[in-house]
ZADREN-814074 format. One record per residue: x, y, z of N, C-alpha, C in turn. Coordinates in pm, whole numbers, padded with zeros to 5 digits, always signed. Layout:
# residues N
XYZXYZXYZ...
***
This chain:
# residues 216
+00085-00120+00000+00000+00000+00000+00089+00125+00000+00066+00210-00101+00138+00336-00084+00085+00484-00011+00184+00579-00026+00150+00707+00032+00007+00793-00020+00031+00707-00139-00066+00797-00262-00214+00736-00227-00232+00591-00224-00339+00519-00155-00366+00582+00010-00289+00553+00104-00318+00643+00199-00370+00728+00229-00347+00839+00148-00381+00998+00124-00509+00988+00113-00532+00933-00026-00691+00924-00063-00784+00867+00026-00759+00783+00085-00822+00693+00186-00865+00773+00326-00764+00864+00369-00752+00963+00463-00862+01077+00451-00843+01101+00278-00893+01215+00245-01055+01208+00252-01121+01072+00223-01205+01036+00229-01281+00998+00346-01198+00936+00439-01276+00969+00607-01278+01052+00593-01206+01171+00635-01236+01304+00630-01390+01377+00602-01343+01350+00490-01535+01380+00390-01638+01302+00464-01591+01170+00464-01755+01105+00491-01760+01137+00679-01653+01219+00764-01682+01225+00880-01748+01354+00868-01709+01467+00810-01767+01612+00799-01924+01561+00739-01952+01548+00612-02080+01497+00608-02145+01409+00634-02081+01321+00724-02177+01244+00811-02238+01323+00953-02116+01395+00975-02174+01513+01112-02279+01576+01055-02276+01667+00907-02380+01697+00906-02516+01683+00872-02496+01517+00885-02653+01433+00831-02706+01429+01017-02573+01372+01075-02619+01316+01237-02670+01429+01283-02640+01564+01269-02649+01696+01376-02810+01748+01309-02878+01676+01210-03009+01729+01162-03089+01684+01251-03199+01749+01258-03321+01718+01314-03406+01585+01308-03419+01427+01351-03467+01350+01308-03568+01233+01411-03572+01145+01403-03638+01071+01463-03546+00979+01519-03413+00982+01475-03295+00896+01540-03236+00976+01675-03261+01078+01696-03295+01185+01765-03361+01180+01852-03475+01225+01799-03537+01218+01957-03518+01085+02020-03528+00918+01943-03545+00859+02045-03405+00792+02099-03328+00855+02071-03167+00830+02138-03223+00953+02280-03262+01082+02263-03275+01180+02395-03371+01083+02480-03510+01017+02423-03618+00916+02467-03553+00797+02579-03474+00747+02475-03412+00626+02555-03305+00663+02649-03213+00759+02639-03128+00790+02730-03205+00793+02876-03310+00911+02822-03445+00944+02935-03477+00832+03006-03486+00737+02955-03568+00598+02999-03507+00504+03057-03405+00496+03005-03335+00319+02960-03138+00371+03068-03130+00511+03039-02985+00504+03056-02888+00529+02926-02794+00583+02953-02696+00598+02858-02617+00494+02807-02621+00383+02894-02546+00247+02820-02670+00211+02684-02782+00211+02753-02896+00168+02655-02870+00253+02483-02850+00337+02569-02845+00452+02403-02691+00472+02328-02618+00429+02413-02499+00359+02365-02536+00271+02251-02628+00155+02282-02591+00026+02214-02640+00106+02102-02761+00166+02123-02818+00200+01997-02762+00209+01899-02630+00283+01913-02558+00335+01811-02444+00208+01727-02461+00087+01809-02402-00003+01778-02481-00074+01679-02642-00065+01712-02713-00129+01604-02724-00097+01488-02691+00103+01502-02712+00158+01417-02580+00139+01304-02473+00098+01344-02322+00118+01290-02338-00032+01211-02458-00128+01258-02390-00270+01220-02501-00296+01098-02590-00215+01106-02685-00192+00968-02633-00107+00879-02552-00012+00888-02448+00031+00783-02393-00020+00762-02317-00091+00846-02205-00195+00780-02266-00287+00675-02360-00329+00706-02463-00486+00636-02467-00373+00467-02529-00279+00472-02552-00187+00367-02458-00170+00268-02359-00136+00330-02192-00082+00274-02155-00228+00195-02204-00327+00257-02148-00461+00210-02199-00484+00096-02325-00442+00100-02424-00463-00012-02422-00355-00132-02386-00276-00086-02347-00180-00209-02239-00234-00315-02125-00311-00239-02034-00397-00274-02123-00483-00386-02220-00528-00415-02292-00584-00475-02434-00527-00540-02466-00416-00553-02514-00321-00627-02636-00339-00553-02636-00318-00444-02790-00254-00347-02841-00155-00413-02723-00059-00377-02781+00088-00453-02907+00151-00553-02881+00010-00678-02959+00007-00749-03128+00008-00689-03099-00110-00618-03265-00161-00588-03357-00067-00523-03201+00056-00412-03306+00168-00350-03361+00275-00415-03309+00280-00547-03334+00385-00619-03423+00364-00696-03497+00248-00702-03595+00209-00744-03766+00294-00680-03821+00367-00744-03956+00435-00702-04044+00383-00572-04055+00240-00653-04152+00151-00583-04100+00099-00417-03955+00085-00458-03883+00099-00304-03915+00168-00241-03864+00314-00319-03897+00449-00200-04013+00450-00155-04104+00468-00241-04238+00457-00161-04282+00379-00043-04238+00231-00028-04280+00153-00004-04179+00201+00201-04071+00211+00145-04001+00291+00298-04063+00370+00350-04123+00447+00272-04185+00602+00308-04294+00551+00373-04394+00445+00324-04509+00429+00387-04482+00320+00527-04372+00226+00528-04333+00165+00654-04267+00214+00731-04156+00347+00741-04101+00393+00823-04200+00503+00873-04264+00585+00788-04383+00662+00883-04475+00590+00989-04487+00458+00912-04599+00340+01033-04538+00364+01128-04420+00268+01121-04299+00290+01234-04324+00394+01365-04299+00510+01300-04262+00637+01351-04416+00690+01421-04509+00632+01353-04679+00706+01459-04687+00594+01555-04644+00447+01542-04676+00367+01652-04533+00379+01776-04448+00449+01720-04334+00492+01861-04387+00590+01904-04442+00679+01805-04507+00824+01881-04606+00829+01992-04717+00694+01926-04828+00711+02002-04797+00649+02119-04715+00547+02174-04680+00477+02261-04623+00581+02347-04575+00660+02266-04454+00770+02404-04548+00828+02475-04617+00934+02377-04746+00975+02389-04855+00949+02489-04890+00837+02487-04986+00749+02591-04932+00767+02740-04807+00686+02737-04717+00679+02825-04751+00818+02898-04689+00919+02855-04678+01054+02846-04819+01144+02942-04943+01086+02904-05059+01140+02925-05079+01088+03028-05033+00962+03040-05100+00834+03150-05034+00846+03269-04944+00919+03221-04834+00914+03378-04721+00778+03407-04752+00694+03301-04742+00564+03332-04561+00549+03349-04471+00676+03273-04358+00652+03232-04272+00764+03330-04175+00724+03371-04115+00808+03486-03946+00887+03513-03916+01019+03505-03757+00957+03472-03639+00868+03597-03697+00819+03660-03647+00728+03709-03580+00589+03613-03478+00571+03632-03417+00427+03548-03421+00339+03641-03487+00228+03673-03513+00095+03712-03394-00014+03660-03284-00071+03680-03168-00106+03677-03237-00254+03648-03346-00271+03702-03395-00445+03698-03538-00426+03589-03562-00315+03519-03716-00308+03486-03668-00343+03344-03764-00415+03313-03778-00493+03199-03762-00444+03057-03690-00497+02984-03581-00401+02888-03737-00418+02760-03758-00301+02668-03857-00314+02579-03877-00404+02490-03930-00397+02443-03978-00544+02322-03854-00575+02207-03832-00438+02186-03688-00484+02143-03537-00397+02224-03477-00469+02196-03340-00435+02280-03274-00340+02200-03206-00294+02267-03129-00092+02231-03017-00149+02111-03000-00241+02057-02915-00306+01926-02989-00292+01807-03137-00384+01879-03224-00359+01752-03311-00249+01715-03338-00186+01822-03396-00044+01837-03323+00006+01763-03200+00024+01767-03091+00128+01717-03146+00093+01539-03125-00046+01474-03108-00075+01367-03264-00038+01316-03360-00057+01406-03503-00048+01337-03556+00130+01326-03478+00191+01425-03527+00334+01415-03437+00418+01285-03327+00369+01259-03271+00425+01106-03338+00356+00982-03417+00200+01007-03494+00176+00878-03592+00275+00890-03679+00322+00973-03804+00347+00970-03828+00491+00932-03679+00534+00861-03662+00662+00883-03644+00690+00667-03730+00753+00620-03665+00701+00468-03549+00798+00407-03519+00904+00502-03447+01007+00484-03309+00972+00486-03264+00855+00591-03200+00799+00594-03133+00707+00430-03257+00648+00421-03240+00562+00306-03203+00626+00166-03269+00769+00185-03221+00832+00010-03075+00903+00062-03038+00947+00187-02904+00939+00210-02838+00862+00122-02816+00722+00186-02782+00623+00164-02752+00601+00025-02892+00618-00053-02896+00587-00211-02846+00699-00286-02780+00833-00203-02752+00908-00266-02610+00974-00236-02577+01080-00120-02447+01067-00059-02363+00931-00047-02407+00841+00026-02393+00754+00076-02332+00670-00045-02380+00617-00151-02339+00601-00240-02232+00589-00297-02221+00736-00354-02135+00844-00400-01983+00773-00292-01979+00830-00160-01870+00829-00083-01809+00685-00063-01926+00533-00051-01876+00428-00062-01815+00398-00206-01875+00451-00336-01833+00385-00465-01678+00450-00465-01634+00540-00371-01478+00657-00386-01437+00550-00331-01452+00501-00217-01406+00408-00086-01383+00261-00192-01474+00223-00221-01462+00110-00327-01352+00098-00406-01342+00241-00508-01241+00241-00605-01112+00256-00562-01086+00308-00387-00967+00332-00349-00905+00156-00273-00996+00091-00245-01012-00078-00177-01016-00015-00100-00993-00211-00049-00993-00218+00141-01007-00103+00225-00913-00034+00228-00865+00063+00317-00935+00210+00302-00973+00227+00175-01071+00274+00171-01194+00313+00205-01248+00140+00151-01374+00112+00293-01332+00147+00403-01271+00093+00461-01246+00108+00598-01229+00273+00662-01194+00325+00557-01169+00512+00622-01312+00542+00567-01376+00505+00506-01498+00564+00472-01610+00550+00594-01585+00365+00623-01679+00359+00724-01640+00401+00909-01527+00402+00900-01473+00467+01048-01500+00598+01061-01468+00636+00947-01522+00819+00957-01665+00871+00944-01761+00762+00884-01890+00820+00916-01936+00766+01039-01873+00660+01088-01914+00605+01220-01890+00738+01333-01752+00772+01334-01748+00872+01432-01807+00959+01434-01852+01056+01338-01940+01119+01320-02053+01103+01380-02166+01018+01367-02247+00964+01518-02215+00958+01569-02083+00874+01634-02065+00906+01764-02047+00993+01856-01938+01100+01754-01947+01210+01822-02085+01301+01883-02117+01318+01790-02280+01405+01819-02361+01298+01915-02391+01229+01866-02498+01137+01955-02399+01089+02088-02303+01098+02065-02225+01059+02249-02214+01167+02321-02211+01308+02232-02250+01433+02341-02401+01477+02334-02451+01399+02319-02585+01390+02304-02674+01314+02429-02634+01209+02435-02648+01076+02561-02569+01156+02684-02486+01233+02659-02399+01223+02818-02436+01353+02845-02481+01446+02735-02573+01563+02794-02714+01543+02828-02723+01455+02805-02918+01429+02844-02841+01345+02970-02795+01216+03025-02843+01175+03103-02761+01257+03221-02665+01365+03229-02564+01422+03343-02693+01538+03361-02833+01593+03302-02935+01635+03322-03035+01574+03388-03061+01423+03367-03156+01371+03450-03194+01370+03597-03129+01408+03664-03162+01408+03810-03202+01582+03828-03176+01670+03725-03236+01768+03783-03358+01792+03705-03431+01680+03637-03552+01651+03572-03652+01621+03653-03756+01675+03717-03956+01644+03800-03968+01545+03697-04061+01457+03749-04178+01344+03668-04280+01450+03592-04252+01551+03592-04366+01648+03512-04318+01736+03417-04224+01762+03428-04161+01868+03303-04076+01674+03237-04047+01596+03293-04013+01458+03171-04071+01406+03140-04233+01439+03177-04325+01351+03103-04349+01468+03003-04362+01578+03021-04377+01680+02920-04268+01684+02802-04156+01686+02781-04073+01650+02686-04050+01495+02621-04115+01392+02691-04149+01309+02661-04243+01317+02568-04345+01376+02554-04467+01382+02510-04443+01503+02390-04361+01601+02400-04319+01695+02296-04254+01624+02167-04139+01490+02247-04113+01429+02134-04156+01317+02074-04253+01249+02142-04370+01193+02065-04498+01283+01986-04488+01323+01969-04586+01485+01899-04506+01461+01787-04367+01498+01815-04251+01499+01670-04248+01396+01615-04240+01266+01658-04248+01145+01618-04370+01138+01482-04503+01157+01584-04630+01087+01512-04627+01205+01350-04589+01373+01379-04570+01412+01291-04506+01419+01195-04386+01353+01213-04269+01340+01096-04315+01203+00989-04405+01114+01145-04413+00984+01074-04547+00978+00976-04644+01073+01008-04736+01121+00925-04706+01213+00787-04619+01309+00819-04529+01337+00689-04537+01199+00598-04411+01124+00665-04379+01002+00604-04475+00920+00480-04591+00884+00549-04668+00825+00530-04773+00862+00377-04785+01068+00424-04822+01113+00303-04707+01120+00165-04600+01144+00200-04501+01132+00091-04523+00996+00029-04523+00908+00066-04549+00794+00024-04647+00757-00055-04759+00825-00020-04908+00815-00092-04886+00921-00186-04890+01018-00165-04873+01069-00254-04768+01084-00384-04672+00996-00319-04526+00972-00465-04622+00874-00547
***
């Protein structure tokens, strides 16, 4: 491997860490429920998240290796994301929501209370499918920066996907350790209220969702 391979390889984390910060630092539904679960679950919990989230890129990146790309750019795809990740996104909403109204949800973390239906790995991986913004990323930046990574090899990949990895991490790890070093000076009433602000955001983004879909 030479200096000249290096460089490029370098040059390219680089890129995919700057615009991966500025996909992670947008406004989204991977978002609120990383602030949600921190709220809930703990910061290890919202940790993993990001592990689920890193190991469904990886699966992706692999597959691009084999012309995924194609299949997302397909209409009938998009649509078809648009109308399952909005589902997604009104049945997390309405659940927070409920929770939220009912009193039922507390910011207290319970160390023994029963981990959700799915675990903060798969949470992580199911809240970036459900998201389709994500996905034309993917079919579009995303793309673009793996096919550079591709043409440079191995090492390539590898600076492509380390550098968009950190990129989440960064943001979303000062993200988790600023929400939960806040929790104790959080009432059960102003956290059920931001609880419930970001289920509002949820059911609305995921209703967005849903009409893009119908209507594409």
């Amino acid at each position: 491997m030479d200096w000249e391979t290096t460089r490029e390889a370098l040059a390219l984390g680089a890129a995919a860490f700057g615009v991966g910060l500025s996909g992670a630092m947008s406004p989204g539904p991977y978002l609120t429920v990383t602030v949600t679960r921190t709220l809930q679950k703990g910061r290890a919990s919202a940790f993993l998240m990001l592990v689920g989230h890193a190991v469904l890129e990886a699966l992706l990146l692999v597959g691009f290796a084999f012309g995924l790309q194609h299949f997302l750019n397909r209409p009938t795809v998009a649509t078809l994301l648009a109308l399952v990740g909005g589902a997604v996104l009104v049945w997390m909403g309405f659940g927070l929501l409920k929770g939220a109204v009912r009193g039922t949800i507390d910011p207290e973390v319970d160390a023994d209370a029963e981990e959700s239906r799915f675990g903060p790995v798969v949470h992580g991986a199911l809240v970036s499918l459900s998201n389709p913004y994500w996905t034309l990323w993917w079919a579009t930046i995303g793309v673009k920066l793996a096919s550079d990574g591709l043409a440079i090899g191995p090492i390539g990949v590898v600076a492509f996907f380390v550098g968009h990895e950190l990129a989440d991490i960064s943001w979303y790890g000062a993200v988790i350790l600023t929400v939960s070093s806040g929790r104790r000076l959080i009432s059960g009433h102003i956290y059920r209220m931001i609880i419930g602000g970001l289920a509002v955001f949820l059911l609305v983004l995921g209703a967005s969702f849903v009409w893009e879909g119908i209507a594409g």
